[in-house]
BALOBA-1460 file (C-alpha; in Angstrom, 3 decimals):
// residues 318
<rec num="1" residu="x" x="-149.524" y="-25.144" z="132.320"/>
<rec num="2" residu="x" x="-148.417" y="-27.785" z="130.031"/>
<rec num="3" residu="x" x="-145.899" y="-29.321" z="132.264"/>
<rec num="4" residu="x" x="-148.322" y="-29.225" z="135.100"/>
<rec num="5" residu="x" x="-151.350" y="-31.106" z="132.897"/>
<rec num="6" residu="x" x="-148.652" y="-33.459" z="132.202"/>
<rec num="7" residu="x" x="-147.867" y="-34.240" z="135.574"/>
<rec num="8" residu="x" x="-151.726" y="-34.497" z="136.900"/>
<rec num="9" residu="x" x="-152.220" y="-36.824" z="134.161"/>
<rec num="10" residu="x" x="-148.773" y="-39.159" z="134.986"/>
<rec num="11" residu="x" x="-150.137" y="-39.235" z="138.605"/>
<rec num="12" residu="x" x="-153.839" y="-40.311" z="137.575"/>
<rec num="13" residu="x" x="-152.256" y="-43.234" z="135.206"/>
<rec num="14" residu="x" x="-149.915" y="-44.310" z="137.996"/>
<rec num="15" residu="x" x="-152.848" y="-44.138" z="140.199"/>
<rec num="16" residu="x" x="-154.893" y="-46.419" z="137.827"/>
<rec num="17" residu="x" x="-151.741" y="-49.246" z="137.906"/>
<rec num="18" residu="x" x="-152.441" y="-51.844" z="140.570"/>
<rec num="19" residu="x" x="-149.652" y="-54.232" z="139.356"/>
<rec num="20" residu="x" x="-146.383" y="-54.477" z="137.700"/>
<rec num="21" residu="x" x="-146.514" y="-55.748" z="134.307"/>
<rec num="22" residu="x" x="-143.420" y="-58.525" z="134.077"/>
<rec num="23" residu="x" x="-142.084" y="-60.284" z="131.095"/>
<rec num="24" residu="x" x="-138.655" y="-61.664" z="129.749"/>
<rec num="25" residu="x" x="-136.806" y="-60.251" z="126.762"/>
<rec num="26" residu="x" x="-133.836" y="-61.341" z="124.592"/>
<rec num="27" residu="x" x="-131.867" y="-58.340" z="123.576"/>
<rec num="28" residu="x" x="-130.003" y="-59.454" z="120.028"/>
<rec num="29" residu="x" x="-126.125" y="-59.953" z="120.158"/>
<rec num="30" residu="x" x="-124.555" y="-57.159" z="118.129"/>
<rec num="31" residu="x" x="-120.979" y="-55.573" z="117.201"/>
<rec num="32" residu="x" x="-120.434" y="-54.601" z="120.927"/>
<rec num="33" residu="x" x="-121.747" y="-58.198" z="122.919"/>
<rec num="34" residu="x" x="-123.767" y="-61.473" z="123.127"/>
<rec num="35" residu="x" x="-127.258" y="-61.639" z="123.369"/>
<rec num="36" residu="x" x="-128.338" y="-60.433" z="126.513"/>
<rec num="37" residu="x" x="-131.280" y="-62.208" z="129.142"/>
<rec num="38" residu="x" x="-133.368" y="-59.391" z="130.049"/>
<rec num="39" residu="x" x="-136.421" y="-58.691" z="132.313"/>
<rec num="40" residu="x" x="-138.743" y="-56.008" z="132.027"/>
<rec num="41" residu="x" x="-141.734" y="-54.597" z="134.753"/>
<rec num="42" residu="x" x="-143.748" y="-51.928" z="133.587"/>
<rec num="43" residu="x" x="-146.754" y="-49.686" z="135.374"/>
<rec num="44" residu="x" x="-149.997" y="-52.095" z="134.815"/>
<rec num="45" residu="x" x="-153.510" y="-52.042" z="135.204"/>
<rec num="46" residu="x" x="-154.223" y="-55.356" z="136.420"/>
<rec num="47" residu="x" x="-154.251" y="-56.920" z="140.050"/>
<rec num="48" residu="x" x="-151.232" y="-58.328" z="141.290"/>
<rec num="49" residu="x" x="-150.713" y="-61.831" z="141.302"/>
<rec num="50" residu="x" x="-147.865" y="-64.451" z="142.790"/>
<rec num="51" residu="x" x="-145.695" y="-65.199" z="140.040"/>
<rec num="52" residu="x" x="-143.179" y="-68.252" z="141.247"/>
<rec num="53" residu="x" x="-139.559" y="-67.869" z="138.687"/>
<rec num="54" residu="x" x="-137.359" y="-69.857" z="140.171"/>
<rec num="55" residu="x" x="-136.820" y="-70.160" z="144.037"/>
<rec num="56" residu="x" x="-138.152" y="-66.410" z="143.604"/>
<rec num="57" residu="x" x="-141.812" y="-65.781" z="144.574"/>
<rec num="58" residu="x" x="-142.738" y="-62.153" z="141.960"/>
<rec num="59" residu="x" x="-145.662" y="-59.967" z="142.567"/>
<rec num="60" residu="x" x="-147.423" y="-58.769" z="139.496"/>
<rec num="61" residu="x" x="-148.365" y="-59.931" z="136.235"/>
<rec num="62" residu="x" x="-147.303" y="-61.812" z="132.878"/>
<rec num="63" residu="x" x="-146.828" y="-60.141" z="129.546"/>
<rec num="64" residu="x" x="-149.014" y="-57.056" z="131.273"/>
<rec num="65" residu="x" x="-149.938" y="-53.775" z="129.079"/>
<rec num="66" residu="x" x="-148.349" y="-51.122" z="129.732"/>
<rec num="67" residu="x" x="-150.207" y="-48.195" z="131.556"/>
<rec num="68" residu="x" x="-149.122" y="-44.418" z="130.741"/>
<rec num="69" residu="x" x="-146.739" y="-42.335" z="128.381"/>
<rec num="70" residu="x" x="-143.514" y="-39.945" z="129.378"/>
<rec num="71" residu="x" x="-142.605" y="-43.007" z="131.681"/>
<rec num="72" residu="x" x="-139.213" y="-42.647" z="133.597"/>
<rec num="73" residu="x" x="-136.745" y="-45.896" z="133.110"/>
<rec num="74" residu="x" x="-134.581" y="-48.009" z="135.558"/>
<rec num="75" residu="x" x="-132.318" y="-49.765" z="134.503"/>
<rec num="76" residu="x" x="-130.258" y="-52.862" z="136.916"/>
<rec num="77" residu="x" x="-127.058" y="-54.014" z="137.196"/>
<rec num="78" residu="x" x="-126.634" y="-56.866" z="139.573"/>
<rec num="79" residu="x" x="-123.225" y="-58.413" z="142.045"/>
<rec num="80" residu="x" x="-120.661" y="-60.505" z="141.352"/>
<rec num="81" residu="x" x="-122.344" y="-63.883" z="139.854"/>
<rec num="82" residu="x" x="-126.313" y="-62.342" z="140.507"/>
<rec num="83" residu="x" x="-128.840" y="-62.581" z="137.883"/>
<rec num="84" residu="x" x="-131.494" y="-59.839" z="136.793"/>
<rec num="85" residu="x" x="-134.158" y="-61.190" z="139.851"/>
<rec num="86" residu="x" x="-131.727" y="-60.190" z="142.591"/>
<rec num="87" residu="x" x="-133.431" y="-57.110" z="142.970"/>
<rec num="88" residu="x" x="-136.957" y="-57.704" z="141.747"/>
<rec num="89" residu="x" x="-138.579" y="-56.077" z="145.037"/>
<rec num="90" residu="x" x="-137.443" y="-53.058" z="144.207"/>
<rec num="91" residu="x" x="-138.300" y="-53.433" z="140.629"/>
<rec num="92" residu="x" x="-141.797" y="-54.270" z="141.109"/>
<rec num="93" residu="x" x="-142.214" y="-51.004" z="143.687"/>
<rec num="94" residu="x" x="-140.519" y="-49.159" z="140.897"/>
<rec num="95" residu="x" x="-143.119" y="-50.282" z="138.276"/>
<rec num="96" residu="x" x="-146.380" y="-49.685" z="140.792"/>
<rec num="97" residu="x" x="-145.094" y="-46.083" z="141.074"/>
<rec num="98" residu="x" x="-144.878" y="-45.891" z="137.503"/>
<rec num="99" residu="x" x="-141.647" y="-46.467" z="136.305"/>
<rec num="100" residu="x" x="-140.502" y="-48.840" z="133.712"/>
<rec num="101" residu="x" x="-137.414" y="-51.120" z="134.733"/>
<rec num="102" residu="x" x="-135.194" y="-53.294" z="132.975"/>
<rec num="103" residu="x" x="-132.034" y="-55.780" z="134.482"/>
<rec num="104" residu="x" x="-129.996" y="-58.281" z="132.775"/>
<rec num="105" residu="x" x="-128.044" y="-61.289" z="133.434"/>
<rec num="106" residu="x" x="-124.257" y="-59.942" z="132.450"/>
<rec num="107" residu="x" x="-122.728" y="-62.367" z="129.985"/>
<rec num="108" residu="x" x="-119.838" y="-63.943" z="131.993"/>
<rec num="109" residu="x" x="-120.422" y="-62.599" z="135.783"/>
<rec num="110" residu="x" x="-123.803" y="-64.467" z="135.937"/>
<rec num="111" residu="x" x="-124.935" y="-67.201" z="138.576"/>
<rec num="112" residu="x" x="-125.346" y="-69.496" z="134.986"/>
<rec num="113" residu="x" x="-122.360" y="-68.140" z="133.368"/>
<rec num="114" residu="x" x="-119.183" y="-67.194" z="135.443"/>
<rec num="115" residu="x" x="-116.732" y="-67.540" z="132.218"/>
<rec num="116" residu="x" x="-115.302" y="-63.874" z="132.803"/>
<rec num="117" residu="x" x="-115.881" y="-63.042" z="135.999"/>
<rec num="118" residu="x" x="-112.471" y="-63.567" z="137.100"/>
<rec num="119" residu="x" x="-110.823" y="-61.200" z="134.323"/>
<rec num="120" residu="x" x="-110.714" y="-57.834" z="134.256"/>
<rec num="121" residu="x" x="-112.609" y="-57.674" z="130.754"/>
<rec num="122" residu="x" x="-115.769" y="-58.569" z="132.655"/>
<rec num="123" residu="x" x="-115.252" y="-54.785" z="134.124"/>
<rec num="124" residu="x" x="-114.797" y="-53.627" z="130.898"/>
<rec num="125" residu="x" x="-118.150" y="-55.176" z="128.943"/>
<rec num="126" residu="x" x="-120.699" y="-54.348" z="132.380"/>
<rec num="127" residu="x" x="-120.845" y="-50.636" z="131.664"/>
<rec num="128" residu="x" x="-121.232" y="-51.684" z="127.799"/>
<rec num="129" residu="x" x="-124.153" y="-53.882" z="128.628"/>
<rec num="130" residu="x" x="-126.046" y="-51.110" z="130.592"/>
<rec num="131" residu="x" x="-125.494" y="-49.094" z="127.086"/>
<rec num="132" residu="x" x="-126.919" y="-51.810" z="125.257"/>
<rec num="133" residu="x" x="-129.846" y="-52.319" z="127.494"/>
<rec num="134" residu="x" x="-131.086" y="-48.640" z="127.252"/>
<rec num="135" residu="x" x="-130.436" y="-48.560" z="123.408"/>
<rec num="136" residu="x" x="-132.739" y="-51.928" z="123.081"/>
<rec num="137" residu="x" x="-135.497" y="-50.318" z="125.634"/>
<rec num="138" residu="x" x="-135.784" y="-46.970" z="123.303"/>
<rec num="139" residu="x" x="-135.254" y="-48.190" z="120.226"/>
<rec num="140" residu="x" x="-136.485" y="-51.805" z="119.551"/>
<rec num="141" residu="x" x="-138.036" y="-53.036" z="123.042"/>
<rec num="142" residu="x" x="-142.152" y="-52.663" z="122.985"/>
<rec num="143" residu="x" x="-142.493" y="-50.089" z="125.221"/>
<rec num="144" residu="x" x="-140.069" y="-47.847" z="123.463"/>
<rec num="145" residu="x" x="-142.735" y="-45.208" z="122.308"/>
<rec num="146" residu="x" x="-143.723" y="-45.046" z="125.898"/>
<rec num="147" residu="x" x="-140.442" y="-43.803" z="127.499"/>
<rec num="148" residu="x" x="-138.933" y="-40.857" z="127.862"/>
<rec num="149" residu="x" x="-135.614" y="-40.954" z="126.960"/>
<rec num="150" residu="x" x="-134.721" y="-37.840" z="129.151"/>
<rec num="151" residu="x" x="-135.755" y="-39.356" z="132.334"/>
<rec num="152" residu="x" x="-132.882" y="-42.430" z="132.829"/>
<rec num="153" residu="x" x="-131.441" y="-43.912" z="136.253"/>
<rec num="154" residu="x" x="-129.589" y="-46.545" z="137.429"/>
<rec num="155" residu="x" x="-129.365" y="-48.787" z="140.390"/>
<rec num="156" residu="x" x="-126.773" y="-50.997" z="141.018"/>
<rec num="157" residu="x" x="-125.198" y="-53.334" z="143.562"/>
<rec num="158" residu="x" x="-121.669" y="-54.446" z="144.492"/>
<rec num="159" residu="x" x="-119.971" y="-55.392" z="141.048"/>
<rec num="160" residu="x" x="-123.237" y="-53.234" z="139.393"/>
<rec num="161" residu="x" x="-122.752" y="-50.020" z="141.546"/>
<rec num="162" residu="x" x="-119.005" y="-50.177" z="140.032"/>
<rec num="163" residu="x" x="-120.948" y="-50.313" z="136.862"/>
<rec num="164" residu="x" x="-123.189" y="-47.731" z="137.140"/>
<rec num="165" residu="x" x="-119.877" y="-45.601" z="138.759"/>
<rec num="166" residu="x" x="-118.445" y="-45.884" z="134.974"/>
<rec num="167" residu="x" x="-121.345" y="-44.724" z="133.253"/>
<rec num="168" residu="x" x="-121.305" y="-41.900" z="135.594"/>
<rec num="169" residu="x" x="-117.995" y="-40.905" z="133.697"/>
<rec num="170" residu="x" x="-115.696" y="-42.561" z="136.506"/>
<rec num="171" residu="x" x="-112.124" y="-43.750" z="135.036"/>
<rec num="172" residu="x" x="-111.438" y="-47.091" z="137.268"/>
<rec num="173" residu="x" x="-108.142" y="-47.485" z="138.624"/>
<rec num="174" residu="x" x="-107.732" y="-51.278" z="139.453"/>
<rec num="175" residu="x" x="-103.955" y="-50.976" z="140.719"/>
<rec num="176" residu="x" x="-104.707" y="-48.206" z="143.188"/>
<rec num="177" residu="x" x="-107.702" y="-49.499" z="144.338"/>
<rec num="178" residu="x" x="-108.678" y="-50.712" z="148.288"/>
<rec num="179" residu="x" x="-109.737" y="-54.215" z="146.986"/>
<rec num="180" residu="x" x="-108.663" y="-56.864" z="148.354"/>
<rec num="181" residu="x" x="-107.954" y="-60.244" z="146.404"/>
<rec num="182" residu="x" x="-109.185" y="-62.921" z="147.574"/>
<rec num="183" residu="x" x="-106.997" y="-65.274" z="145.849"/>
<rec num="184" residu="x" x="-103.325" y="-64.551" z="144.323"/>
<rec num="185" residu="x" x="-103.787" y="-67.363" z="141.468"/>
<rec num="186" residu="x" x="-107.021" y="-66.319" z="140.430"/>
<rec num="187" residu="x" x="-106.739" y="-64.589" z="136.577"/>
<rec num="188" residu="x" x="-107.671" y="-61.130" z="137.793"/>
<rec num="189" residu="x" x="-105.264" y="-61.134" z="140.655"/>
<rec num="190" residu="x" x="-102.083" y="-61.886" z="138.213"/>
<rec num="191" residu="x" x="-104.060" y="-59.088" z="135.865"/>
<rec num="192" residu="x" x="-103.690" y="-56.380" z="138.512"/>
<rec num="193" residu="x" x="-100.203" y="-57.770" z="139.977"/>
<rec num="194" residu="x" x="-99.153" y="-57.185" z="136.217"/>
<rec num="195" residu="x" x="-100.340" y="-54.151" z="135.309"/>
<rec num="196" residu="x" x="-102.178" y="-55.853" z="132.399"/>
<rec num="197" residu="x" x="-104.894" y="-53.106" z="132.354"/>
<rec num="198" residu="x" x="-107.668" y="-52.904" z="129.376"/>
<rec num="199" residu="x" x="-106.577" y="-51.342" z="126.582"/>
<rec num="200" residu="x" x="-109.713" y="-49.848" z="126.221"/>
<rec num="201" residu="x" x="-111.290" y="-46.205" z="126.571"/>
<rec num="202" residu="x" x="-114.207" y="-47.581" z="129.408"/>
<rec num="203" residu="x" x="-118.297" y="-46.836" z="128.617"/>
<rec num="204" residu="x" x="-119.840" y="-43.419" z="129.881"/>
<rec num="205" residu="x" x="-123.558" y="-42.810" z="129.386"/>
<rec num="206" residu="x" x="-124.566" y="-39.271" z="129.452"/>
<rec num="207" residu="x" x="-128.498" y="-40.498" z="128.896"/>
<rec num="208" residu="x" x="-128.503" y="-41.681" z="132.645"/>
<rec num="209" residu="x" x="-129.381" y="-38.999" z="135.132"/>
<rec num="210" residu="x" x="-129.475" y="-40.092" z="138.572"/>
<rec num="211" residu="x" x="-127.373" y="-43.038" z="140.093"/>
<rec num="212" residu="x" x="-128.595" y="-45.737" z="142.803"/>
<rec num="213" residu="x" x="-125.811" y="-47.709" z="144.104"/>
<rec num="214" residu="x" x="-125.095" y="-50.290" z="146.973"/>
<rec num="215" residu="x" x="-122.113" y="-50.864" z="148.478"/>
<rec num="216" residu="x" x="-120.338" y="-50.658" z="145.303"/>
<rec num="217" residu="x" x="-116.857" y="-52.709" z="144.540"/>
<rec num="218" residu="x" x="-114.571" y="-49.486" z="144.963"/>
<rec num="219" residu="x" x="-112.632" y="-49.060" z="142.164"/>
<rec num="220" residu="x" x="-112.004" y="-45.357" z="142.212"/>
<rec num="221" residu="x" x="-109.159" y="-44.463" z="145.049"/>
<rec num="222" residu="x" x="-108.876" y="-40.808" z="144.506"/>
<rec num="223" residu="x" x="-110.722" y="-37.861" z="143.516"/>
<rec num="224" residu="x" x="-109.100" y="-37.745" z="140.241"/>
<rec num="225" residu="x" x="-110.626" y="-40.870" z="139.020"/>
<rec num="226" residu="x" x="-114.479" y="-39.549" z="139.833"/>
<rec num="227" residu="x" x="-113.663" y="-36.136" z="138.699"/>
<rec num="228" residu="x" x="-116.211" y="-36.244" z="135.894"/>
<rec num="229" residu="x" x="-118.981" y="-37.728" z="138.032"/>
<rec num="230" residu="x" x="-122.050" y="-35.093" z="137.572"/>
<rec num="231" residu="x" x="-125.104" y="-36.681" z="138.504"/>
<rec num="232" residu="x" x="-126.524" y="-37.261" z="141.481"/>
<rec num="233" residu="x" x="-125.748" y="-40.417" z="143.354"/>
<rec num="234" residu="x" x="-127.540" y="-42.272" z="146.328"/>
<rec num="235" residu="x" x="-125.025" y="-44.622" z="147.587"/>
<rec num="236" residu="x" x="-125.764" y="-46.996" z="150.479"/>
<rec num="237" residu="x" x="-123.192" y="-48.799" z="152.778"/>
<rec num="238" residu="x" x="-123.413" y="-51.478" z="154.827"/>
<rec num="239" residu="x" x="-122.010" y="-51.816" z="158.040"/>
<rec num="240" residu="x" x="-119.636" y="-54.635" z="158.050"/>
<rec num="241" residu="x" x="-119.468" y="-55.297" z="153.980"/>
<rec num="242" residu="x" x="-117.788" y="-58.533" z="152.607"/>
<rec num="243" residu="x" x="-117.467" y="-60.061" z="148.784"/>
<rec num="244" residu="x" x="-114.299" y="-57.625" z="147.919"/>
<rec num="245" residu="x" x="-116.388" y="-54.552" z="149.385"/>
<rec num="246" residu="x" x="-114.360" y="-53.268" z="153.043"/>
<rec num="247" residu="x" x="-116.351" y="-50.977" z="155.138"/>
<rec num="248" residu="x" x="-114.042" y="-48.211" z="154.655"/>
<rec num="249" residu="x" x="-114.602" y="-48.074" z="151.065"/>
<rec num="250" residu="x" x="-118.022" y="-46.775" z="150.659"/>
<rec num="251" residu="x" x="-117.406" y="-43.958" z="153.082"/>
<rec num="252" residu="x" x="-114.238" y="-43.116" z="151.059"/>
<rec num="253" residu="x" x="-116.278" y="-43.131" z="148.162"/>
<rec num="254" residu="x" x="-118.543" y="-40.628" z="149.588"/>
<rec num="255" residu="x" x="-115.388" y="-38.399" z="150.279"/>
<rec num="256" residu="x" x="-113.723" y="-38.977" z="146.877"/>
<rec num="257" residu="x" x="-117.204" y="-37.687" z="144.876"/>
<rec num="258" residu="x" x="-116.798" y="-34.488" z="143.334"/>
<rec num="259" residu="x" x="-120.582" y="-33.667" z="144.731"/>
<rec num="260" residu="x" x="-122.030" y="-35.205" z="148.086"/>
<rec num="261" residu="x" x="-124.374" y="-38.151" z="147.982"/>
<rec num="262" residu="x" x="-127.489" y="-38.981" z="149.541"/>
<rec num="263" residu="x" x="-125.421" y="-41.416" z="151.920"/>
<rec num="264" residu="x" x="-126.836" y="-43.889" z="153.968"/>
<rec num="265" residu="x" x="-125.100" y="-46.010" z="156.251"/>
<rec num="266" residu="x" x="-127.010" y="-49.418" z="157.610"/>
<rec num="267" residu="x" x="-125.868" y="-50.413" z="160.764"/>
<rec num="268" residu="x" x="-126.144" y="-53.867" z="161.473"/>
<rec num="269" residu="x" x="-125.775" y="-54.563" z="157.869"/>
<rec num="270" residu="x" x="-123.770" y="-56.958" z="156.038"/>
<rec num="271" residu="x" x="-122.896" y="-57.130" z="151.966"/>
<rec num="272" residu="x" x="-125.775" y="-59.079" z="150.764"/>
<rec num="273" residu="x" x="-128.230" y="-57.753" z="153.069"/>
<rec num="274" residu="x" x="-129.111" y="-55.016" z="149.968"/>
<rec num="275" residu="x" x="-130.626" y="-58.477" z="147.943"/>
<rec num="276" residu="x" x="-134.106" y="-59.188" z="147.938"/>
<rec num="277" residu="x" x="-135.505" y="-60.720" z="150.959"/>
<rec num="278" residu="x" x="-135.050" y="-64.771" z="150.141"/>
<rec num="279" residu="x" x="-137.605" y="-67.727" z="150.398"/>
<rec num="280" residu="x" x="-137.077" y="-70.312" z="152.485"/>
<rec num="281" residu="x" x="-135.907" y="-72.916" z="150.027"/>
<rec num="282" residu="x" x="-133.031" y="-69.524" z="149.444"/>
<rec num="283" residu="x" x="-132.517" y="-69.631" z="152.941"/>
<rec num="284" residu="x" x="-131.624" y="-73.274" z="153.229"/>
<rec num="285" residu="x" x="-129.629" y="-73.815" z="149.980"/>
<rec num="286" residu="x" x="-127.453" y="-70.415" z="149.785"/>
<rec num="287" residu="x" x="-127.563" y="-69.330" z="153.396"/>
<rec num="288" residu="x" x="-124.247" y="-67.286" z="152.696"/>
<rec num="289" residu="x" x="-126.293" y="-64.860" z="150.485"/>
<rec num="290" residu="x" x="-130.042" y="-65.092" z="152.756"/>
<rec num="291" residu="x" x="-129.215" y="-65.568" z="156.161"/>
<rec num="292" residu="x" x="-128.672" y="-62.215" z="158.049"/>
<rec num="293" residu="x" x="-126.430" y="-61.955" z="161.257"/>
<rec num="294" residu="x" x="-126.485" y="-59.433" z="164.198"/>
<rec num="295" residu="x" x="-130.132" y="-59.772" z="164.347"/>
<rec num="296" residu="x" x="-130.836" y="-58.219" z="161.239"/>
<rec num="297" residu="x" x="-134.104" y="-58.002" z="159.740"/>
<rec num="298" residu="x" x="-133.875" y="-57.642" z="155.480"/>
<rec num="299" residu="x" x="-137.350" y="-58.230" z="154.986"/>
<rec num="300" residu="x" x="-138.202" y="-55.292" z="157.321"/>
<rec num="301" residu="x" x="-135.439" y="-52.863" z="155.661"/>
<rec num="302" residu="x" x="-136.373" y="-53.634" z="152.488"/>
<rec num="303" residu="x" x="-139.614" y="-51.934" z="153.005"/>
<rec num="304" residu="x" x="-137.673" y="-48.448" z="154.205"/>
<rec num="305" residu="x" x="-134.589" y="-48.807" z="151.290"/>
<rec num="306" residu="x" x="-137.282" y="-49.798" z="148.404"/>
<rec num="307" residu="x" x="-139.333" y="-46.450" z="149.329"/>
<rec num="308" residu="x" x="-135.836" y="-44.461" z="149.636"/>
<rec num="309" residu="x" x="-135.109" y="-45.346" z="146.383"/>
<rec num="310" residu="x" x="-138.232" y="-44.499" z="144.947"/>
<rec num="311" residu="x" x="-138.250" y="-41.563" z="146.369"/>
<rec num="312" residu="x" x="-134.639" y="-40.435" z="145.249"/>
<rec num="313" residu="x" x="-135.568" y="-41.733" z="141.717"/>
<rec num="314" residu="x" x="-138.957" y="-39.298" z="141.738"/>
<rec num="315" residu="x" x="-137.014" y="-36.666" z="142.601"/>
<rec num="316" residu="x" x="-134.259" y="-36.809" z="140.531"/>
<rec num="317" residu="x" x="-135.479" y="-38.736" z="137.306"/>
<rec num="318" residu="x" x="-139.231" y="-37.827" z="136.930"/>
């Protein structure tokens, strides 16, 4: 009777929330990283209004209160060079159903900062960032004392669903791997060619429950090095991939998991299709990340995969 209560009053606060509630946090640099560039969208009681960041156009509201208690948590890990608004349609759906959700910029593999993205330490410090994210948003973040710390996913995309891969308690094996490099001169190439791996034990994260990711940089080329992946998984795939991601990898992926996934394949569907639909400024001054080919519609797909997501998040986080 308690648990049901509960739930009846959960819906009737996310019913009340008309908005998400956005604002911009600075989580301290500590033993384990830099300071990390965070954004945070919460459930909130206010009508939604255009919020321009950016060439980004957000829907909700600045510096917001926070509506409801017991509140699940999402956190984001963006691609290769993104930033923490790559996915901020799906964080703002999240936050009007009553989640809290949290992304960063990673130090190093950010569109302002691309100092490690061509070393392998970069894969190294991304799972340790996601720890340090959900150890700021229970412990000294604002809305701390209204999240339950039992109720953790994760959604991430390309470089980020690697990330959230390694939480899941997957051991990376960058030798092995079907990745292609794009460049033999670049650090990370001469890394692998070497065998100069990390001589470091990588970051799990027990606290996370369910996984979200999209076509995720496939790091993992055998069932040994997912064995210990427990929780369930959503992984998406698109159709003709690019950025390091083959289409052969994702299904491979889904083969190589100890337990199925919710998989979905999109046809028609290239690598950065899974990014927010783009403005039109986006369109015309990074076409190779906005534009769409094969008559593909993102703005139109967005509305299905946001909802899918949701949905796999209620069911497997609330």
């Amino acid at each position: 009777m308690k648990t049901f209560i509960s739930a009846v009053l959960f819906c009737l606060t996310t019913a009340i929330a008309h908005a998400a509630g956005i604002k911009f946090v600075q989580i301290p640099a500590d033993a384990n990283g830099p300071a990390l560039r965070a954004m945070v969208w919460t459930p909130c009681a206010e009508p939604s209004q255009d919020i321009p960041v950016g060439p980004y156009m957000l829907k909700g509201r600045r510096d917001c209160a926070t509506v409801g208690t017991g509140l699940p948590l999402v956190v984001i890990s963006h691609g290769h060079g993104g930033s923490f608004l790559g996915h901020h349609d799906l964080a703002e759906e999240l936050a009007d159903a009553g989640f809290v959700v949290a992304a960063i910029n990673h130090p190093g593999d950010t569109f302002t900062d691309m100092s490690h993205a061509a070393d392998l330490s970069e894969f190294v410090e991304r799972p340790m960032d996601i720890k340090r994210l959900i150890d700021y948003m229970l412990g000294a973040s604002s809305d701390a004392g209204r999240i339950d710390p039992q109720r953790i996913g994760f959604f991430g995309f390309s470089r980020g669903g690697y990330t959230g891969l390694v939480l899941a308690g997957g051991d990376p094996d960058f030798v092995h791997a079907n990745v292609p490099c794009p460049d033999p001169q670049l650090r990370i190439c001469e890394q692998i060619r070497r065998h100069e791996m990390p001589q470091i034990s990588f970051t799990h994260d027990a606290r996370i429950k369910a996984y979200v990711v999209a076509d995720p940089l496939n790091e993992f080329p055998d069932k040994g090095s997912l064995k210990n992946v427990k929780a369930p998984i959503q992984l998406w795939a698109s159709q003709f991939g690019g950025d390091g991601v083959l289409p052969e990898t994702s299904p491979a992926l889904a083969d190589a998991l100890p337990h199925k996934p919710d998989y979905h394949l999109v046809h028609d569907a290239a690598h950065f299709a899974f990014l927010a639909p783009c403005s039109v400024t986006m369109k015309h001054d990074v076409p190779d990340i906005c534009v769409d080919g094969n008559g593909f519609d993102r703005v139109a797909f967005h509305q299905q995969f946001d909802l899918t997501v949701r949905d796999f998040f209620e069911a497997n986080v609330r």
